[in-house]
C-alpha positions as CSV (number, residue, x, y, z in Angstrom):
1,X,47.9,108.7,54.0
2,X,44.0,107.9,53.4
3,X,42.6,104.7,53.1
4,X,39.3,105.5,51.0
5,X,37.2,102.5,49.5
6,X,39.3,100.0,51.4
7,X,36.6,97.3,53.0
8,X,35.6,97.2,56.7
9,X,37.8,93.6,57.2
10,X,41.1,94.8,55.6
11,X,40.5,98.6,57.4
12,X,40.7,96.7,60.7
13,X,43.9,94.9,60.2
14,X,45.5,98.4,59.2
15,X,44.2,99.7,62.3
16,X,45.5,97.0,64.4
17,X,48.8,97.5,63.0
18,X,49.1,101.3,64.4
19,X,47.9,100.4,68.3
20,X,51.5,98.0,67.9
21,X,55.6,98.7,68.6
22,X,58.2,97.0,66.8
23,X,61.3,95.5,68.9
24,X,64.2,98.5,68.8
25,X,66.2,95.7,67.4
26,X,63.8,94.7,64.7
27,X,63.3,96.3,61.4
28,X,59.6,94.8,61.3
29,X,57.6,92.6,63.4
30,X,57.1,89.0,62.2
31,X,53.3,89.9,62.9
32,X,53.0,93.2,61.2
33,X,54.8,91.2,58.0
34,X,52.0,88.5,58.3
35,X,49.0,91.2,58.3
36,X,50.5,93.5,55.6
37,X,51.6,90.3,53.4
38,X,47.4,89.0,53.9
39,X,46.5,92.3,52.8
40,X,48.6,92.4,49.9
41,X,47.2,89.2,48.9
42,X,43.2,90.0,49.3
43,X,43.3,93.4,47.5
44,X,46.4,93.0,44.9
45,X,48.2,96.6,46.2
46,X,51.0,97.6,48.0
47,X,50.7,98.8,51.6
48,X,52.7,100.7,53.5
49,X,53.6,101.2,57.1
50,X,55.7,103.9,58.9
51,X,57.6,103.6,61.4
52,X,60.0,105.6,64.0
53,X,62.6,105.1,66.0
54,X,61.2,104.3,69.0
55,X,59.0,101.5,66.9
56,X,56.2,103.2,67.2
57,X,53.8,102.6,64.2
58,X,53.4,106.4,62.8
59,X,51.0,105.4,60.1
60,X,49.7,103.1,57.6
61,X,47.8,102.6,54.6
62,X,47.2,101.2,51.3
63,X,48.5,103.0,48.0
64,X,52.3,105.2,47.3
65,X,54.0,108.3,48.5
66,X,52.7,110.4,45.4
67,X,50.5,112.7,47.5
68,X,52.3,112.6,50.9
69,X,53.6,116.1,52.4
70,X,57.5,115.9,53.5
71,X,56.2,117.7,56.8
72,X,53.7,114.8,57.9
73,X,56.0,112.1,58.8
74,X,59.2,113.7,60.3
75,X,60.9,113.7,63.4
76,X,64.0,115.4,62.6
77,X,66.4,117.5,65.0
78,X,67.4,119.7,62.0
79,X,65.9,120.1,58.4
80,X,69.6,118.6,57.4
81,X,69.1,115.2,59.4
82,X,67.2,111.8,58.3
83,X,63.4,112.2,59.3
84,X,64.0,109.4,61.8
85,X,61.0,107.2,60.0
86,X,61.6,104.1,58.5
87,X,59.2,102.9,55.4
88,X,57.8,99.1,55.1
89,X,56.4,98.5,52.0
90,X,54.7,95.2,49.8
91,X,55.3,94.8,46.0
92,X,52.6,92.3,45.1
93,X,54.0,91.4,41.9
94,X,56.3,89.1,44.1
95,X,59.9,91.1,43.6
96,X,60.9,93.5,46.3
97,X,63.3,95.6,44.4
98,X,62.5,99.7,45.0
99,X,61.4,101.7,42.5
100,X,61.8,104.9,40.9
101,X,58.8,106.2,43.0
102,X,60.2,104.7,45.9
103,X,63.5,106.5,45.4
104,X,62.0,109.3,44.7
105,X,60.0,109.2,47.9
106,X,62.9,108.0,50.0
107,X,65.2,111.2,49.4
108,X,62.5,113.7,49.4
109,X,60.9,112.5,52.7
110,X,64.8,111.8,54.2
111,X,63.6,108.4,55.5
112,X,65.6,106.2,57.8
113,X,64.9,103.4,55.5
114,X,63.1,102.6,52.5
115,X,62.5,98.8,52.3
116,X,60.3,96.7,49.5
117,X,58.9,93.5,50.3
118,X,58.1,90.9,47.2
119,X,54.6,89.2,48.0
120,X,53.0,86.3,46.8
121,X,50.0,84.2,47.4
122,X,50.5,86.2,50.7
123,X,54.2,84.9,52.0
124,X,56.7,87.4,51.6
125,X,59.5,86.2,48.9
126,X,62.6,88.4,48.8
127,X,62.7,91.9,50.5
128,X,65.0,95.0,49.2
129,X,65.8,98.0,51.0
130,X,67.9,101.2,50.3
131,X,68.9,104.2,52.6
132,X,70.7,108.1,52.0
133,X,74.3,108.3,51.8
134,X,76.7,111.5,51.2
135,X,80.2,111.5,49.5
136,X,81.3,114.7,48.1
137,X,78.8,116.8,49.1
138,X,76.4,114.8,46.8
139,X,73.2,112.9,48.4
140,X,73.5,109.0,47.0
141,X,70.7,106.2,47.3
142,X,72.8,102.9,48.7
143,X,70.4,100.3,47.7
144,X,70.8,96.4,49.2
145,X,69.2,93.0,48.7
146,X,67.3,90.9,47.5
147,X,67.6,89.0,51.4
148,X,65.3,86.4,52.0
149,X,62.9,86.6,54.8
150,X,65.3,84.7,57.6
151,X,68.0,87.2,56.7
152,X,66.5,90.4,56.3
153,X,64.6,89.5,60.4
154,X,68.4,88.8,61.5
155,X,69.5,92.9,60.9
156,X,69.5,94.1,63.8
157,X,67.2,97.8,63.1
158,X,68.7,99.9,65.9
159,X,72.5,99.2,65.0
160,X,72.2,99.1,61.0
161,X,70.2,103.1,61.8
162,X,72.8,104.4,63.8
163,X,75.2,103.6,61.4
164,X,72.9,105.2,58.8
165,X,72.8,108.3,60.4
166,X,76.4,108.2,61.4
167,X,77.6,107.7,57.5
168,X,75.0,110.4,56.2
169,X,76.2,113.0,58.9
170,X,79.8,112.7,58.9
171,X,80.0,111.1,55.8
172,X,81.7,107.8,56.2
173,X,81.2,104.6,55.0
174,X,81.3,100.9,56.2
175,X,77.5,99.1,57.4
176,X,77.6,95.9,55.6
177,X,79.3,94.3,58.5
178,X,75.5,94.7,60.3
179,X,73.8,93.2,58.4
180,X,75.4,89.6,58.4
181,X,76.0,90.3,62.7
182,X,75.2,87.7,64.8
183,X,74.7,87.8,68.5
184,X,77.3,86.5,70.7
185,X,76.5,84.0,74.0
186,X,77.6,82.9,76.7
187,X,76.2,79.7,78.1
188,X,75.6,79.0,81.4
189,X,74.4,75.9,83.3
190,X,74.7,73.7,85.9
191,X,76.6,70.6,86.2
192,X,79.0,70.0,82.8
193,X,80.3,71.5,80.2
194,X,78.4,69.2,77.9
195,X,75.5,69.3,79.0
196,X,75.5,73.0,77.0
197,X,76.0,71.1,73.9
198,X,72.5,71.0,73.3
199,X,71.7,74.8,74.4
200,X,74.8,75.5,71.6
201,X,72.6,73.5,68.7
202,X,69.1,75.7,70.2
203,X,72.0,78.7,69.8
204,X,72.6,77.6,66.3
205,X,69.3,77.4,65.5
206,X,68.1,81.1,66.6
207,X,71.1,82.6,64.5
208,X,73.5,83.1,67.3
209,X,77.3,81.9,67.9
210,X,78.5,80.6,71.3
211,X,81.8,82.7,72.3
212,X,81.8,80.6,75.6
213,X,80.4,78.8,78.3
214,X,80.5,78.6,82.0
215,X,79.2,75.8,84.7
216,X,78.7,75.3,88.3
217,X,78.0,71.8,90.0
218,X,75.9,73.3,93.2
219,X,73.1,71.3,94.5
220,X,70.9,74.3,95.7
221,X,70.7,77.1,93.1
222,X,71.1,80.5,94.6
223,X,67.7,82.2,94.8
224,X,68.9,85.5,93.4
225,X,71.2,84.8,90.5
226,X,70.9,80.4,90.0
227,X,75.0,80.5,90.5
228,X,76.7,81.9,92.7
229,X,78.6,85.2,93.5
230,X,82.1,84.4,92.7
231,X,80.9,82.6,89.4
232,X,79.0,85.1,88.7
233,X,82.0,87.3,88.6
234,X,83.3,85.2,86.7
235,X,80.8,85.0,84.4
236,X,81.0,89.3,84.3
237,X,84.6,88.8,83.1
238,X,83.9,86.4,80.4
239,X,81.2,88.4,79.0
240,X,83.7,91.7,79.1
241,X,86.3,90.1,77.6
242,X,84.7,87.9,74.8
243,X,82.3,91.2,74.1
244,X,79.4,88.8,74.3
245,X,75.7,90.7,73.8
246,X,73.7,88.1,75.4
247,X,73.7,85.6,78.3
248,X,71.8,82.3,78.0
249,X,70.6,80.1,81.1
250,X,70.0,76.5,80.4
251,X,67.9,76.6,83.3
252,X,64.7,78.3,83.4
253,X,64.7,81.9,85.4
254,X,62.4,83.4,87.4
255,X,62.4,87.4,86.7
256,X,63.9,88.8,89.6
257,X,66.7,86.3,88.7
258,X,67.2,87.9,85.4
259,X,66.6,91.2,86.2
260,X,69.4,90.6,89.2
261,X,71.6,89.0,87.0
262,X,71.2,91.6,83.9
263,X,71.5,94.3,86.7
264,X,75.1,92.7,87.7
265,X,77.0,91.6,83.9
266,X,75.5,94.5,82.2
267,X,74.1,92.8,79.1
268,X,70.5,91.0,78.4
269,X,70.1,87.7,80.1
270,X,67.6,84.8,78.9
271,X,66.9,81.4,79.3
272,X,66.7,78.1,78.0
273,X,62.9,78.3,77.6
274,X,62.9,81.9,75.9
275,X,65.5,80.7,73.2
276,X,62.9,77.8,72.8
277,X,60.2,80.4,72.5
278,X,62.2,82.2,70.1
279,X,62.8,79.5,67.8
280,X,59.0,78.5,67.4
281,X,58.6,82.2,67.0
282,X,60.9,82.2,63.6
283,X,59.7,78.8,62.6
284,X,55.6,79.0,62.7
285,X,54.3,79.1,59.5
286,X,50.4,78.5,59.5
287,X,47.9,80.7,61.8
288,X,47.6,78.4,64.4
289,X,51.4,78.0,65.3
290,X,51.9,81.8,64.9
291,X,49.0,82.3,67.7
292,X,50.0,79.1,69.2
293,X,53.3,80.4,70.1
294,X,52.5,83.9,70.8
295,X,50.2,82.7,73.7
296,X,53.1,80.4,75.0
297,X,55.3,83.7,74.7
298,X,52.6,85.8,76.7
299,X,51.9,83.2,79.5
300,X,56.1,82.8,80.2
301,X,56.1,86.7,80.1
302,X,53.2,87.5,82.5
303,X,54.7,85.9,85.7
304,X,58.2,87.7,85.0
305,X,56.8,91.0,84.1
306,X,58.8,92.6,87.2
307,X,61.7,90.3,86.7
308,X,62.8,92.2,82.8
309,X,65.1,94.4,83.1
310,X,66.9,95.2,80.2
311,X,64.4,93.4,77.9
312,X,61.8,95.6,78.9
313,X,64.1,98.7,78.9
314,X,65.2,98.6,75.5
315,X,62.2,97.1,74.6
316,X,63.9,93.7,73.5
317,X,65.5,93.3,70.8
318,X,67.9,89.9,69.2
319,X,67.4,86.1,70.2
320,X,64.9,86.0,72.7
321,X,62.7,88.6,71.9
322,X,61.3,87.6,68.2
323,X,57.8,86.8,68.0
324,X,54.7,88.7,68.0
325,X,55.4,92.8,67.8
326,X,54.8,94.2,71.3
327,X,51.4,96.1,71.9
328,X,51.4,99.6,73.7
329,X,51.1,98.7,77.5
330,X,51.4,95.3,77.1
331,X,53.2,95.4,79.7
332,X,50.5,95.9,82.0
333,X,49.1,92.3,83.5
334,X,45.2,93.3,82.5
335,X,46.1,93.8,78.7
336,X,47.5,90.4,78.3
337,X,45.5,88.6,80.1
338,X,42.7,90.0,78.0
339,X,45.3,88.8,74.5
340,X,45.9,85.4,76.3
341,X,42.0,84.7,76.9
342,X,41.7,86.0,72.9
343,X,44.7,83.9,71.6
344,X,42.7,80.9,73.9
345,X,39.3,81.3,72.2
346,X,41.1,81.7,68.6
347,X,42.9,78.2,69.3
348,X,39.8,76.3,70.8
349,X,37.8,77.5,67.3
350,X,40.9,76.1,65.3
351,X,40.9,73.2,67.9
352,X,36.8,72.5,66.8
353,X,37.5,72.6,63.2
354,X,39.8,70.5,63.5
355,X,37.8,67.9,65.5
356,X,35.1,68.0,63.2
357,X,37.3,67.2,59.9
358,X,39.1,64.4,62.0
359,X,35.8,62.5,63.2
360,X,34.7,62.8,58.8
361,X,38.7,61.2,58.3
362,X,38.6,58.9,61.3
363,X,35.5,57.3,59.8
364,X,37.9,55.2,56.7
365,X,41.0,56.4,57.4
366,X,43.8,54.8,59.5
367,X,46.4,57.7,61.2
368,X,49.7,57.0,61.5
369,X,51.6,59.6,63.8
370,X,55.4,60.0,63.8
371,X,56.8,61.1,66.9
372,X,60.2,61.7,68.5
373,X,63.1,64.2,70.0
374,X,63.7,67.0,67.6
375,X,66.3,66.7,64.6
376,X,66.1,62.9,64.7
377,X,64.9,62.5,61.0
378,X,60.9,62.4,61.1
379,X,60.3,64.7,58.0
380,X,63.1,62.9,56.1
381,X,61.4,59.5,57.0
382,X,58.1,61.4,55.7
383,X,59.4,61.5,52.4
384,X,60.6,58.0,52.4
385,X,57.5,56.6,53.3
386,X,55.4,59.3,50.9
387,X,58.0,60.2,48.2
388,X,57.1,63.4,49.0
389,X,58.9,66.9,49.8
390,X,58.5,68.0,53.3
391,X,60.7,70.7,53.9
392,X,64.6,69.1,55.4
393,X,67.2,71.0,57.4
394,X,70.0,69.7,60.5
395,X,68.8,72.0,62.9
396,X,66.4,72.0,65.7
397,X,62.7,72.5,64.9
398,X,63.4,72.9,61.0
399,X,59.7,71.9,61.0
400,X,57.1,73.1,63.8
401,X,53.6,72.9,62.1
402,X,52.4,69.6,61.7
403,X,52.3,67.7,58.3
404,X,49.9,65.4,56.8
405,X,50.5,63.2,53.5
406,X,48.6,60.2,52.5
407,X,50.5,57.0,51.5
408,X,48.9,53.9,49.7
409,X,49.4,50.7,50.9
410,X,50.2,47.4,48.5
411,X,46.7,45.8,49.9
412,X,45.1,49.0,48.0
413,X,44.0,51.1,51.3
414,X,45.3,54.4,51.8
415,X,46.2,56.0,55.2
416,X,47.3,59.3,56.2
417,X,50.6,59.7,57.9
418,X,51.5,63.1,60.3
419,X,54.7,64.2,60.9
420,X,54.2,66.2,64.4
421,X,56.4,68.9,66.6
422,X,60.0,67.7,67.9
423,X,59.8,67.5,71.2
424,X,63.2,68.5,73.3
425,X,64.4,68.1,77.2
426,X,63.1,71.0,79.5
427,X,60.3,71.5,76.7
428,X,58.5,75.0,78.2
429,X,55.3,73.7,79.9
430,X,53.1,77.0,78.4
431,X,54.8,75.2,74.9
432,X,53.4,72.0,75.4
433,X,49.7,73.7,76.8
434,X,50.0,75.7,74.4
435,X,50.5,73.3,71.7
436,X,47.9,71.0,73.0
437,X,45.3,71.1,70.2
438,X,47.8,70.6,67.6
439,X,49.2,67.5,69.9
440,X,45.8,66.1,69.9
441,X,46.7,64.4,66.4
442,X,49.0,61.9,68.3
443,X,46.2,61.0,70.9
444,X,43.6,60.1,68.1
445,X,46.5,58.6,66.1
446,X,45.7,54.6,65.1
447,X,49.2,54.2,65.1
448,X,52.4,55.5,66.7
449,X,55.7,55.4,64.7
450,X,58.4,57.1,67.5
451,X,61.7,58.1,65.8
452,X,65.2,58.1,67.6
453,X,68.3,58.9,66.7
454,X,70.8,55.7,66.4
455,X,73.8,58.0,65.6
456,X,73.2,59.7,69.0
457,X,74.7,58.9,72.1
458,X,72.1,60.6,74.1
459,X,69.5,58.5,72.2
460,X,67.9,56.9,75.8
461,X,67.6,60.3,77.0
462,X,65.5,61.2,73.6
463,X,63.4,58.1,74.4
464,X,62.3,58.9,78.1
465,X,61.7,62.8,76.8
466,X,59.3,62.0,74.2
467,X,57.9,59.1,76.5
468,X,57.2,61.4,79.1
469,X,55.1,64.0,76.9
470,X,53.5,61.1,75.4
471,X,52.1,60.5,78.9
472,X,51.4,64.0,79.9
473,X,49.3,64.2,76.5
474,X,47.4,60.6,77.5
475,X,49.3,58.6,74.4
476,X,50.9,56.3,76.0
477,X,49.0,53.5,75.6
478,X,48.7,53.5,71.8
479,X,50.3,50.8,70.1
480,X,54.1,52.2,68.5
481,X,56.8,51.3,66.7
482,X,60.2,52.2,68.0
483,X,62.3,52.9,64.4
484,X,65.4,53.5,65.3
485,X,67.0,55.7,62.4
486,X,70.2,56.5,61.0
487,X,71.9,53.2,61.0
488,X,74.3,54.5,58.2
489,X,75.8,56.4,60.9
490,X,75.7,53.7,63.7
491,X,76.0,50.0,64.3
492,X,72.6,48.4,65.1
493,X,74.4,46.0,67.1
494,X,76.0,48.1,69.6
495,X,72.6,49.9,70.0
496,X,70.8,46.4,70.6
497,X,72.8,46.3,74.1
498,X,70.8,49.0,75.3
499,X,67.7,48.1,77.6
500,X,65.3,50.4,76.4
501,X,66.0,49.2,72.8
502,X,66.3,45.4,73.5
503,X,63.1,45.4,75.4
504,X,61.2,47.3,72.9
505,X,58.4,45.2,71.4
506,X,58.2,46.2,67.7
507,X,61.4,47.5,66.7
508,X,62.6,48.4,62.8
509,X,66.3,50.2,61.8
510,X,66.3,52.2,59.7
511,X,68.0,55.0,57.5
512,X,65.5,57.5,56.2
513,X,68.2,59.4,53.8
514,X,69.7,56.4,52.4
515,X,66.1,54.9,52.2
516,X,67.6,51.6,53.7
517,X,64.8,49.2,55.6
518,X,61.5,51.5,54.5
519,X,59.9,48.5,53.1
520,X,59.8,46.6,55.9
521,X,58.5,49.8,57.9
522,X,55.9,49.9,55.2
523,X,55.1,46.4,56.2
524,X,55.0,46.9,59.5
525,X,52.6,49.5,59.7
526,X,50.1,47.9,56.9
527,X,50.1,44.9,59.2
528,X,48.9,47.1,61.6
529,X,46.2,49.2,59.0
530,X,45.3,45.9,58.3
531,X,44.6,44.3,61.2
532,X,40.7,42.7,61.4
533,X,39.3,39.2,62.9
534,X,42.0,37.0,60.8
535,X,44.2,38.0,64.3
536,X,44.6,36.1,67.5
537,X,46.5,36.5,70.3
538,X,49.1,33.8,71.5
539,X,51.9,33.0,73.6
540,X,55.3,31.6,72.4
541,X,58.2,30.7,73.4
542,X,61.1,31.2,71.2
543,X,64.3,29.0,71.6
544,X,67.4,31.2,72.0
545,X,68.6,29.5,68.7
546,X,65.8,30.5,66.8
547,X,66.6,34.5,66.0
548,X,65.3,34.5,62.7
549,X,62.3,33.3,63.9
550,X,61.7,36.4,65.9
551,X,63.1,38.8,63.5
552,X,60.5,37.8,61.5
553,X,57.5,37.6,64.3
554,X,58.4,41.6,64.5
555,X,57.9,42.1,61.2
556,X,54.9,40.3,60.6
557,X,53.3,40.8,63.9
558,X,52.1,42.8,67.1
559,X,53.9,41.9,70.3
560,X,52.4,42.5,73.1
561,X,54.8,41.0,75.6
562,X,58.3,39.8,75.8
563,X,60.4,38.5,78.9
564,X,64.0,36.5,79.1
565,X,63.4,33.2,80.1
566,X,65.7,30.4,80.9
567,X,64.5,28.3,78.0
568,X,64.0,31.1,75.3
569,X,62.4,34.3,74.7
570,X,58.5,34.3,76.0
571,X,56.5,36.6,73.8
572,X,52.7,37.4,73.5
573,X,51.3,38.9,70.8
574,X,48.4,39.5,67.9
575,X,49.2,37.3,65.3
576,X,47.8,36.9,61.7
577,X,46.5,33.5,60.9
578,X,48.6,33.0,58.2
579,X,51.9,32.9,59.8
580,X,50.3,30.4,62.7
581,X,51.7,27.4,60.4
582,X,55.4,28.7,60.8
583,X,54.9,29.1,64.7
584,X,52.5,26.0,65.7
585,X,55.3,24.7,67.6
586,X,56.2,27.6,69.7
587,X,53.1,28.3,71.1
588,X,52.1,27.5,74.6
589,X,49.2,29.4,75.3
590,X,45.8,30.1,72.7
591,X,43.9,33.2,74.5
């Protein structure tokens, strides 16, 4: 196919497109959808890409099949087989469904697949694709869909093809099964069986199902498999008998430990932090968190390049491997380093932009970040606090690219709140690096609002997690509110006998979804936009008898301090002059 009178700009993407390989496992590559989806968008016509088995990228261009010779794209054994191509294709009138040139094109080329993608405004909105089939001696076109975009990357290419071939050759039937197929696991860690309870929900997430789980309490992993030889022997047998496809760690590997490991059980072995990887993969949205976590993917992959064993041999493929389409020879340590120093001077440009329209917002604006462990309810408190929409699901990183909405405050001022990354125990270190720009929001933040789950009994865990990256990222300091959320599912009370809670210094329950308490959060955090020199700083002492008292000090003020005494409760804080009168006889110290 030619490509006349297509501009300079959009003739580079096309040609990027060809130097890359899809996963065997993948009909498409989430990046080739994003270029050819972009293109779609700037020149208002389909394009098309070609693709073999192997996932090679055989050609690509703008425009139909009207012209095309059956002999150009073919890598058939006989002139009776399927040409072995597959054909990815954009409809930019937003609806995916093949048409009658499509058919036409799909039987007389003999393509693998034919597959239409619906395409607007550049995102890619339903996708339909249809295949040859024989019965009776007569050539049929099976045509499937519409699939949304998370389904249609969840067919697994190499499986769906052979049976393709298998029907059209010996004429049977029976494929649909494929294309709803989800990976089967085995999880592996050590210590107890619930401490896999998380890696299950991160399992959940990527689209697979645990068939089982395995543990070993050992205080000195074994340096050439993590467990050792008997268990993993036992761990052989549990994969052969539950038919499992994949092995997850819930430690992180080196690569001569998978590539041991994968040589021994005979399936594909990752772990905790390339499902992690994986799942950032499927949920970035904007540029930045697509290059963002393709960098993080590289820089994990470049110290185990001799340690993948089956993922490299088959080229991938399934949970794991999602993300960025590989590149010829990337494989070889010079080619990505040269995409990681790219992907690094793409980010710092994003990372300058960004700087410069923060110091214009810092100038009048007061930025409220919310923080906290994954799935504890930050975009749902969003749209409490903003009656706004933010995009809501119970699963791990529903949201990965930061959100911004402005709220407007009874006094008349109006702030921005963000709604940043979930953070989550073991988070990849080349994550958080890599995700250090977009982190930066928290450390110019005004304001820190950190999330936790009440309804969780790992909840103090959550707290020292997101604590800890809060300190790596220099944002400890900042003055936060601990909210403690989903008090419709749990007892305040019985939460309060925590330490970490009880000695928290402002401290608000609430329940985001049953919008219970957000007024008083509200109030909270305009005390705090508020703030100027009607403030001053004291110390109190609040008699044991006297809760109320403090219950209401949180809400109306900043504490800076607060200790146990014999006498009452000592606190320090900022205080606004006008609730002085309701305190004079508390205080013991003017600063």
């Amino acid at each position: 196919m030619t490509n006349h009178g297509v501009k300079k700009t959009v003739q580079n993407m096309l040609d990027s497109i060809k130097e890359m390989v899809i996963d065997n496992n993948q009909l498409v590559s989430y990046e080739i959808l994003d270029i050819i989806c972009k293109i779609t968008r700037d020149t208002n016509k389909e394009v098309a890409v070609l693709v073999n088995r192997k996932g090679e990228v055989v050609d690509v261009a703008i425009g139909d099949f009207a012209s095309v010779q059956l002999n150009m794209y073919t890598e058939r054994r006989s002139k009776d087989s399927l040409s072995g191509i597959r054909c990815i294709h954009t409809h930019p009138n937003g609806y995916g469904m093949l048409s009658d040139l499509d058919i036409s094109a799909l039987k007389e080329l003999k393509l693998d697949l034919m597959i239409g993608i619906g395409v607007h405004n550049g995102n890619p909105q339903n996708v339909f694709f249809g295949y040859l089939s024989i019965e009776n001696s007569n050539v049929l076109v099976v045509k499937r869909g519409p699939f949304d975009v998370n389904e249609f990357m969840k067919i697994n290419a190499f499986d769906l093809i052979m049976e393709i071939e298998k029907n059209y050759n010996e004429q049977k039937h029976a494929i649909v099964d494929i294309l709803n197929k989800k990976e089967k696991a085995v999880l592996v860690g050590i210590g107890s069986l619930e401490y896999l309870d998380e890696l299950k929900d991160l399992l959940d997430t990527a689209g697979g199902v645990e068939v089982g789980r395995i543990v070993q309490k050992r205080q000195n992993p074994d340096g050439a498999f993590l467990i050792g030889k008997g268990k993993l022997d036992e761990l052989k047998s549990e994969v052969q008998k539950k038919e499992a496809d994949l092995v997850i760690f819930d430690e992180e590997l080196t690569g001569a430990q998978i590539r041991n490991i994968e040589r021994e059980i005979g399936v594909r072995v990752i772990d905790r932090t390339q499902l992690i990887l994986d799942i950032f993969a499927k949920r970035a949205k904007t540029r930045e968190g697509k290059l963002q976590v393709e960098l993080a993917q590289l820089r994990y992959r470049l110290s185990r390049l001799i340690g993948f064993g089956i993922d490299m041999s088959r080229t991938g493929g399934g949970i794991g491997t999602r993300g960025p389409g590989e590149k010829k020879l990337e494989i070889d340590r010079r080619r990505i380093r040269e995409r990681i120093r790219k992907l690094e001077k793409e980010i710092e440009e994003i990372r300058k932009h960004r700087h410069l329209i923060r110091s214009k917002r810092l100038n009048n604006v007061f930025q409220v970040c919310l923080v906290g462990y994954t799935n504890v309810g930050k975009s749902t408190l969003l749209n409490a606090l903003t009656n706004s929409a933010v995009y809501i699901e119970d699963k791990l990183f529903a949201t990965l690219d930061p959100t911004a909405r402005k709220l407007t405050l009874e006094s008349g001022k109006e702030i921005v709140i963000s709604d940043t990354v979930g953070f989550i125990n073991k988070l990849p270190h080349d994550l958080i690096a890599a995700f250090k720009s977009t982190l930066e929001e928290v450390v110019y933040a005004d304001l820190i609002v950190h999330v936790i789950d009440g309804s969780n009994k790992d909840y103090e865990m959550q707290i020292e997690v997101v604590e800890k990256v809060m300190k790596d990222i220099g944002a400890e300091n900042k003055p936060t509110i601990l909210v403690v959320n989903k008090i419709d599912k749990a007892k305040p009370e019985n939460i309060l006998y925590s330490p970490v809670i009880r000695n928290s210094l402002d401290l608000i329950f609430v329940s985001a979804k049953e919008r219970i308490n957000i007024d008083e959060l509200v109030n909270k955090i305009q005390y705090y936009a508020n703030k100027d020199n009607r403030t001053q700083i004291l110390e109190l002492l609040i008699p044991y008898t006297e809760g109320a008292l403090l219950a209401y000090l949180h809400e109306k003020s900043r504490i800076m301090e607060k200790d146990y005494k014999d006498k009452g409760i000592y606190i320090k804080g900022e205080f606004d002059t006008a609730v002085i009168p309701a305190i004079s006889k508390n205080i013991i110290r003017t600063n």
